[in-house]
N, C-alpha and C positions, 0 to 999 in steps of 0.2 A: 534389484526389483524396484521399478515404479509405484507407487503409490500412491492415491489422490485422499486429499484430506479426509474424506468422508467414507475410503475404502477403510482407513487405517484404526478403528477399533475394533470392527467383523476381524483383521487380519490380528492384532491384539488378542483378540478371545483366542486366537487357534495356537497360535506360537510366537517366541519371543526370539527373532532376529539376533545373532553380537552384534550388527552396527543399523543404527541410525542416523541418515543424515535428515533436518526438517530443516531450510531456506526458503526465504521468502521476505517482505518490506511490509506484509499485512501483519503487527503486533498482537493483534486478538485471536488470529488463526495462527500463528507460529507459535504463540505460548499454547495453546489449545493442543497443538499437534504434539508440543515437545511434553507437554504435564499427563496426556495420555500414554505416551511412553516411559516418562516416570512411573505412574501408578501401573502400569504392566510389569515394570521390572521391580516394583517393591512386593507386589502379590507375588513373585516369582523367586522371592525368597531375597532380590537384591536389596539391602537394608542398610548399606553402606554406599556413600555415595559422595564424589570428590569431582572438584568443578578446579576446569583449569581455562583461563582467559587468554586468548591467540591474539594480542593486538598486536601493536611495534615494538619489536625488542623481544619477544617472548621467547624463552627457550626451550627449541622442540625436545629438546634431551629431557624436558622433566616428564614432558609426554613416554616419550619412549622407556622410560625407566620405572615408570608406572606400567606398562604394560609389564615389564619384564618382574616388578614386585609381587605384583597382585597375584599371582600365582603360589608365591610365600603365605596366601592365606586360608581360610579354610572357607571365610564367611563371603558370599556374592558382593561385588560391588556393582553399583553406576560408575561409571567414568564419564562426566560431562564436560564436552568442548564449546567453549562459545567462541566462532573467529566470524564477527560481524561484518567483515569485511569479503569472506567467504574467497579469501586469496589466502591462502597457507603457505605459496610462494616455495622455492627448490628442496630448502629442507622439512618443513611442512608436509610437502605432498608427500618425501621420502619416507616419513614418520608412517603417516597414514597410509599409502600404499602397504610398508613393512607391517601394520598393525591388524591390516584386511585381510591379507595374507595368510597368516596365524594369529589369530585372537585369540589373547588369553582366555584360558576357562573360567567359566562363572562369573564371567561379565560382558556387561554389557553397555559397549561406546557411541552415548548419546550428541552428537555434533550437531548444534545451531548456529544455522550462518545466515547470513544476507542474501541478496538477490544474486543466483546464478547467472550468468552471463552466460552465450553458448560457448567460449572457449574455455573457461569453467568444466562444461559438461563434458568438453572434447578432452579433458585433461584425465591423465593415469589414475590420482586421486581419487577422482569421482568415481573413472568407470570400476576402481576397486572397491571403494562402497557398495557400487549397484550391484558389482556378483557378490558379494559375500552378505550384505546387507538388504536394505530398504531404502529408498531416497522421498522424501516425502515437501512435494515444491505448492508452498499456497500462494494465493491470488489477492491483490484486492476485489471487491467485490463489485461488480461496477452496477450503477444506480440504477439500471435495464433490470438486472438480476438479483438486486436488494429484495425486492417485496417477493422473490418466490424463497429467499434463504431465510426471511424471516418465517413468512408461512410454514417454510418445513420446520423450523426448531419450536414456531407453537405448539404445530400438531405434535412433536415428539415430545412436548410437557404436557400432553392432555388436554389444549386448548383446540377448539374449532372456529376460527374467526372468520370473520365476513370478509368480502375485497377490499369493504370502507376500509376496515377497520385496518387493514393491514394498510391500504393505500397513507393512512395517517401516519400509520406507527415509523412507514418507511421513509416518510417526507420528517416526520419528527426527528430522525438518527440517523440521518444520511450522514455516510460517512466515516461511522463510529461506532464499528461494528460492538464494542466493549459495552459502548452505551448502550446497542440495542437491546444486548444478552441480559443484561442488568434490568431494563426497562419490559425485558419480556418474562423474568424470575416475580419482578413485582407485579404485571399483572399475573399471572399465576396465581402468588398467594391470593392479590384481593378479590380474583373472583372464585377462585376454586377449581379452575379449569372448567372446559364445557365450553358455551357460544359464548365470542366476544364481540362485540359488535365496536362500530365506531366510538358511541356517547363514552364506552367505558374505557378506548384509549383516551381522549382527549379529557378525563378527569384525571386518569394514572401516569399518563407521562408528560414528561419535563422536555422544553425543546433542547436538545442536547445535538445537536447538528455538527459537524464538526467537519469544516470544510476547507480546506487545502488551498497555496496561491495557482497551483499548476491548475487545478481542478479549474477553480474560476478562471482561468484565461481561455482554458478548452470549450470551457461552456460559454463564453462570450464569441467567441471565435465562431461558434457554432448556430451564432444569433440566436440564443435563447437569453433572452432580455430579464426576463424576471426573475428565473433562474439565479440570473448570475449575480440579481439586484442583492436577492437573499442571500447567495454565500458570499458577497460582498459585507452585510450587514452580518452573517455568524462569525467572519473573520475579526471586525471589528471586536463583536462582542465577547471573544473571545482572547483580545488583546493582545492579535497581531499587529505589529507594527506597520504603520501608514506605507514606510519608508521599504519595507517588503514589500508589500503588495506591487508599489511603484516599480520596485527592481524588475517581478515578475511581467508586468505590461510593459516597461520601454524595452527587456528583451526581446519579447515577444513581438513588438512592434517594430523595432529595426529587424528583425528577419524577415519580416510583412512585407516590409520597403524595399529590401535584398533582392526577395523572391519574387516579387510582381515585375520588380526592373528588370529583372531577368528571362522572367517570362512576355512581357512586352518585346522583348529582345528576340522572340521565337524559340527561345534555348525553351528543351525538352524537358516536360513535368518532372521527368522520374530522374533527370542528371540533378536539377534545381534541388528537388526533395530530399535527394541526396547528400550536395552539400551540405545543405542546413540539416541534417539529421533526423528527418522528418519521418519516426514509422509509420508503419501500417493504421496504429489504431487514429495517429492523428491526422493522418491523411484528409479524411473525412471533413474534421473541424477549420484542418486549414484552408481546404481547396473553399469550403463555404464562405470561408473569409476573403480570401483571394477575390472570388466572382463578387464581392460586395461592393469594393472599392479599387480605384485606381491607383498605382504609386505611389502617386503626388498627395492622394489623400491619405496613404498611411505615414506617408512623410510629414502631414500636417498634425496626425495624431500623437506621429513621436513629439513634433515641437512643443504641444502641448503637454508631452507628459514632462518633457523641459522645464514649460513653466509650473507643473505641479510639486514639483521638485525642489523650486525656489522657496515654497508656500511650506513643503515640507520642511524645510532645514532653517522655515523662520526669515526667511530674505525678502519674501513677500507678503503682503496681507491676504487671507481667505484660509478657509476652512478645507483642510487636505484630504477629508472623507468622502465631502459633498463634491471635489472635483475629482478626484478616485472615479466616483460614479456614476458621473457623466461622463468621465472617460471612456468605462466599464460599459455604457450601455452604448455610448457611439460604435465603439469597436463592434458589439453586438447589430449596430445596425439599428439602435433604436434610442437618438438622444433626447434628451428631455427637454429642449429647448433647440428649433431650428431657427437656421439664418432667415432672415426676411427682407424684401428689398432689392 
């Protein structure tokens, strides 16, 4: 059985599955999905509950020998698997196939894993989850669809907020979703639920923005300039390091150089896109980047992040944020200082 985040406490009220799988790279919604199934299986009488960790090395035998105990009991247990990796790998899959199969009575095997891959989803493991179980896959949230996920979780604390208010609250905690939940509990209490307009986000929350290196290259890529100014500046203030950032823009930049010489070359969008790896969502961002500049100029942008590079590790003089950012907006399409002459 599939299940979408938001399906899964309606399906909680009615009955308690033996297995669950919840996957996913979104931390605020994975924990959300898998504490919800916690709290189903302790109302359900399971009040014993035993966490085993799948990483390298692990052996699937203690798994397996717990299913076969727990039956020696009288009292419900949880059985929680965490394999972040969400590869269980030949005896792994073995385990878990055999467990889906027949599961033990009065219990219930809560599995959190990382990001499914679709050969993941093609594999035995899984589809034995999905008939005996629940599979439940969350999403990051992307920043189009932030300000309606925040709107719904006011309205379900009793709040009715204006667009301002929400356009602030979603420009304040992009990104973070943990931050938002926390920043939408406080307004809550301070105003008691009912209308909340802008004036009373922009007293109650704290900029808590919490922005990614991938994130900003997609958004520079995509010539949104200011954009990408600010989560240049959350990354800082959050105290990533220069020397990241930079990894993320000269790879991204030598693929730029790859793909455009390639595409100068006549060779075909979708073989190009291909090699370099390029999905669907960032199709978009990159093709925008592509039509902005010629080869030669992303070849001139790698050298430059060459010499940012120097500046970074100390070899040169200047300040590695301030040319971060000029970097960050040329790529965008919008530097702060043009050639003249």
């Amino acid at each position: 059985m599939r299940l979408r985040p938001e399906q899964l406490s309606g399906h909680l009220a009615r009955q308690l599955l033996p297995v669950y799988l919840v996957s996913g790279d979104e931390p605020f919604q994975l924990e959300e999905a898998s504490g919800a199934v916690r709290a189903a299986a302790r109302a359900a009488g399971h009040t014993s509950r035993e966490v085993f960790w799948a990483e390298s090395g692990f052996d699937w035998q203690r798994l397996a020998q717990a299913a076969d105990s727990l039956s020696l009991f009288a009292e419900r247990r949880l059985v929680e698997l965490r394999l972040p990796s969400a590869k269980p790998g030949t005896e792994g899959s073995r385990t878990l196939a055999e467990w889906c199969a027949n599961p033990p009575p009065d219990t219930v095997l809560l599995i959190i894993a990382g990001k499914l891959e679709k050969a993941q989803q093609n594999a035995k493991w899984f589809k034995a989850i999905d008939a005996a179980g629940a599979v439940i896959q969350v999403w990051p949230v992307e920043a189009a669809a932030l300000p309606n996920w925040i709107e719904q979780r006011m309205r379900s604390r009793g709040m009715a907020p204006t667009p301002e208010a929400v356009a602030l609250l979603a420009d304040r905690v992009e990104g973070n979703l943990l931050a938002a939940d926390q920043e939408l509990e406080k307004l809550r209490l301070l105003t008691g639920g009912g209308p909340v307009d802008a004036d009373q986000v922009a007293a109650a929350v704290s900029d808590s923005a919490r922005y990614d290196v991938f994130g900003l290259v997609d958004t520079a890529l995509a010539g949104d300039a200011a954009r990408a100014a600010r989560m240049l500046h959350g990354l800082r203030a959050e105290g990533v390091a220069a020397n990241l950032v930079l990894w993320a823009l000269m790879r991204e930049l030598r693929a730029l150089a790859g793909m455009s010489r390639a595409l100068a070359e006549d060779q075909p969008q979708a073989a190009v896109f291909r090699a370099h790896r390029i999905w669907d969502k960032r199709k978009g961002p990159v093709q925008a980047a592509l039509r902005r500049y010629p080869a030669r100029r992303w070849q001139g942008l790698l050298w430059q992040a060459g010499e940012i590079e120097r500046i970074v590790k100390g070899q040169a003089p200047g300040s590695p944020w301030a040319e971060l950012l000029q970097l960050t907006l040329k790529i965008a399409g919008r530097p702060l200082f043009r050639a003249t002459g």
